[in-house]
N, C-alpha and C positions, 0 to 999 in steps of 0.2 A: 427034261422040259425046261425051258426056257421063260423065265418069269421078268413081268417089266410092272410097272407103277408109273401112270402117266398122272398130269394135273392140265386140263385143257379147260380156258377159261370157269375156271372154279372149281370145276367136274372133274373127280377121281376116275379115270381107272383101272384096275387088275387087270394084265395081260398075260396069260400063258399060253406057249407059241407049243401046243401038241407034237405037230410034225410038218416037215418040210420041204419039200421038191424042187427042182429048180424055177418052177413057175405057178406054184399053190402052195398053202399052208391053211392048217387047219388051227384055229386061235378060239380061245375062251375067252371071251373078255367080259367081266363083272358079272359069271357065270353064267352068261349064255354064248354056244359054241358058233362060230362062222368059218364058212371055208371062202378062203380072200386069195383072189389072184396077185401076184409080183409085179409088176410093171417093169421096176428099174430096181435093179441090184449093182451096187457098185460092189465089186470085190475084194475083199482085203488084202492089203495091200502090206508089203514089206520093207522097212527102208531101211539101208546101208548099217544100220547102228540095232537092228532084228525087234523094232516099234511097230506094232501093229495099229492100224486102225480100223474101226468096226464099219460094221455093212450098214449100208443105207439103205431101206425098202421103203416104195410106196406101195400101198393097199387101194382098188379100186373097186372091185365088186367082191358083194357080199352074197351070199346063199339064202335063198328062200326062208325067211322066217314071217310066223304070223305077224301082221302090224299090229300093233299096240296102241293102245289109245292113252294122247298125254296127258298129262295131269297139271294142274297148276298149285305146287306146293310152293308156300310163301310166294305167291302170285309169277314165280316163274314159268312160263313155255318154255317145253323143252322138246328135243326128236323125241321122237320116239323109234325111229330105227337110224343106222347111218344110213344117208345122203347127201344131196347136194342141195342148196336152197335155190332153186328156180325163181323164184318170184316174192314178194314182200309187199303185201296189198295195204298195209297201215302208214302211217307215219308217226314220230313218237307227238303226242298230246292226243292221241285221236280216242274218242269214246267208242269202244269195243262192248258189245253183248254178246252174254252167253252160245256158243255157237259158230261165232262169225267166222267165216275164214280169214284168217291173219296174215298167212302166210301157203306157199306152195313150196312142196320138197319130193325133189327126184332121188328115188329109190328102187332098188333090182327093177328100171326102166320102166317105171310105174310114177305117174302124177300121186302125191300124196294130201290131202288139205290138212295143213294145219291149223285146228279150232281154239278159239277162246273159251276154257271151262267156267267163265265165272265174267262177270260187269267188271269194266275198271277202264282206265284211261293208259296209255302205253306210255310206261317212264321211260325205256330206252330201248331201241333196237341193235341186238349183241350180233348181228351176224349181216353179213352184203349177198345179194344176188349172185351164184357165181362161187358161193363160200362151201366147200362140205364140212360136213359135222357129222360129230360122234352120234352113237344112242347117249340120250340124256344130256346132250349139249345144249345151253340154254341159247333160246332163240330169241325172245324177247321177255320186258319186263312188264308187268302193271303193275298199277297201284289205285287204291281206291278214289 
């Protein structure tokens, strides 16, 4: 099994690649398991002097998993599954309550709302319409 350590805008995570096909893999990541199709594999490749370089995979769809509801620790938004950010209904100064949708995120081809758990004003927005993201990749900030 194949192990990785990513750092994606702040966010940790552990990746173990279980197993692999030419067009699926089933991956662990910060122990919870998804099975993720290949898109593009570059193949490795050999050159004159017997230097390898390694494969290059995109990941696009994830397997069924319950959604999770975020949480705003130290006033971060974060996913809560991987997706793509479809829409971003704030701007950063804007007064947010409890609840409000913030944002929208496409997941296993599902509209997702992203809520504000807590009052606070929006310090910065981490992520553009159009952007995917990890689970627990931060989406935006507040602050009191």
């Amino acid at each position: 099994m194949k192990k990785y350590k990513f750092s994606i805008n702040g966010s940790r995570f552990d990746v173990n690649i279980k197993s692999m096909s030419s067009n699926t893999a089933i991956i662990n990541c910060n122990g919870q398991d998804y099975e993720v199709d290949i898109l593009d594999t570059e193949k490795e490749k050999v050159s004159p002097n017997l230097v390898t370089t390694k494969e290059k995979q995109t990941i696009v769809r994830v397997s069924p998993n319950p959604v999770q509801k975020i949480t705003i620790g130290s006033k971060l938004i974060k996913a809560p599954i991987p997706g793509v950010i479809t829409k971003i209904l704030v701007n950063v100064g804007d007064q947010v309550k409890s609840g409000k949708i913030v944002a929208i995120m496409e997941a296993m081809k599902m509209e997702n709302d992203i809520l504000a758990i807590g009052d606070g004003k929006v310090k910065a927005i981490k992520v553009s319409e159009g952007d995917s993201i990890l689970e627990g990749g931060v989406i935006m900030e507040l602050e009191d």
